[in-house]
C-alpha positions as CSV (number, residue, x, y, z in Angstrom):
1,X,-40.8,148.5,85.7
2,X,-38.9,151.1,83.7
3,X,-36.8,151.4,80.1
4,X,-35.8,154.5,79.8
5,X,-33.9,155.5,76.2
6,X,-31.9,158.3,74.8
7,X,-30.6,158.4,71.2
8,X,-27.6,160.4,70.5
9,X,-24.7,160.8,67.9
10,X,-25.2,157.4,66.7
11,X,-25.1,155.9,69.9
12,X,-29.1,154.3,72.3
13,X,-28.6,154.5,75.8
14,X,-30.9,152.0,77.9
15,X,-31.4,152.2,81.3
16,X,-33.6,149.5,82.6
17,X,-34.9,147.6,85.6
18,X,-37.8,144.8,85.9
19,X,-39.4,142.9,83.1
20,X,-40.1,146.0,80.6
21,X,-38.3,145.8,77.3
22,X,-36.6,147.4,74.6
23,X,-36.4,146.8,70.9
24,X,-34.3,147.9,67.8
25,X,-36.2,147.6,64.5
26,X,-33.7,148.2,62.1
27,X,-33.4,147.1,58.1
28,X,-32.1,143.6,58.9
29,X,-35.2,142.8,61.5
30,X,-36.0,143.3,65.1
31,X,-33.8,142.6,67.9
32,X,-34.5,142.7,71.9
33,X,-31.7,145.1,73.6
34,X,-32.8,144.0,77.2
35,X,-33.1,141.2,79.4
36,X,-35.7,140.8,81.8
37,X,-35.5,141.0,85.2
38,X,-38.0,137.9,86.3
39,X,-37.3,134.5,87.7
40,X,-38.1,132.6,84.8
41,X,-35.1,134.6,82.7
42,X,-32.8,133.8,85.4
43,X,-34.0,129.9,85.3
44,X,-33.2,130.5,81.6
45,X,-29.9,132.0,82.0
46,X,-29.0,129.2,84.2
47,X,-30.4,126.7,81.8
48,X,-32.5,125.1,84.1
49,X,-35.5,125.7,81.5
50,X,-36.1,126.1,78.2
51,X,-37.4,128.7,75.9
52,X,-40.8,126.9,75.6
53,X,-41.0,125.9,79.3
54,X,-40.4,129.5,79.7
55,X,-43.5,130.6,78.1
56,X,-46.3,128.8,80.3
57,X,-44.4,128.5,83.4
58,X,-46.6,129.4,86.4
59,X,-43.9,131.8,87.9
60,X,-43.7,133.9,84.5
61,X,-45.3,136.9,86.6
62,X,-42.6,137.4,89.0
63,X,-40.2,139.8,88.6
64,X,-36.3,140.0,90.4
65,X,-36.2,144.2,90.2
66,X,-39.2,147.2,90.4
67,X,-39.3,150.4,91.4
68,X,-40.9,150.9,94.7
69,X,-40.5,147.9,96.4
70,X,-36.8,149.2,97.8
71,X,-35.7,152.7,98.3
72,X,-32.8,151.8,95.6
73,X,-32.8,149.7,92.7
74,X,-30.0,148.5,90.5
75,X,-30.8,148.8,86.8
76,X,-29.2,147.4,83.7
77,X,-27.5,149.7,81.0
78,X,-26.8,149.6,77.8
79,X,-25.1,151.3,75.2
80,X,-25.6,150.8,71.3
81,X,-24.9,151.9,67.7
82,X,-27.5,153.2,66.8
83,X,-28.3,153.4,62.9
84,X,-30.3,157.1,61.0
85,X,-32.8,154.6,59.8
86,X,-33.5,152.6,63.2
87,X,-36.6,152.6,65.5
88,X,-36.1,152.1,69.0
89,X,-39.7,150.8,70.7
């Protein structure tokens, strides 16, 4: 899977495909920027789960989107403010 981040002029950039993730840690707490790309978030989108069936579901291992499988991908991005004080992990 990949996250793949630039910071510039105030702004994160997030390019991102399977179940990899990306985090702003900022003043006011930590906050996930991406979604992953697995069955079990798209059983949660739909609502067809929940949250804590989500977390010991025996499918929780199987990602929608990697590189390699396909010769191309779609990936997810993002764009963000972006704060002086922020850390992007």
């Amino acid at each position: 899977t990949l996250v793949a981040v630039i910071v510039t002029r105030g702004k994160v950039h997030i390019v991102h495909a399977g179940d990899s993730r990306a985090y702003q840690i900022s003043g006011s707490g930590v906050r996930q920027l991406t979604m992953d790309h697995s069955m079990v978030q798209e059983m949660l989108n739909r609502g067809d789960i929940t949250e804590e069936e989500a977390q010991y579901h025996p499918h929780k291992n199987i990602i929608t989107r990697a590189l390699g499988v396909q010769e191309m991908i779609n990936t997810d991005y993002t764009e963000l403010p972006f704060g002086q004080e922020d850390t992007i992990l």
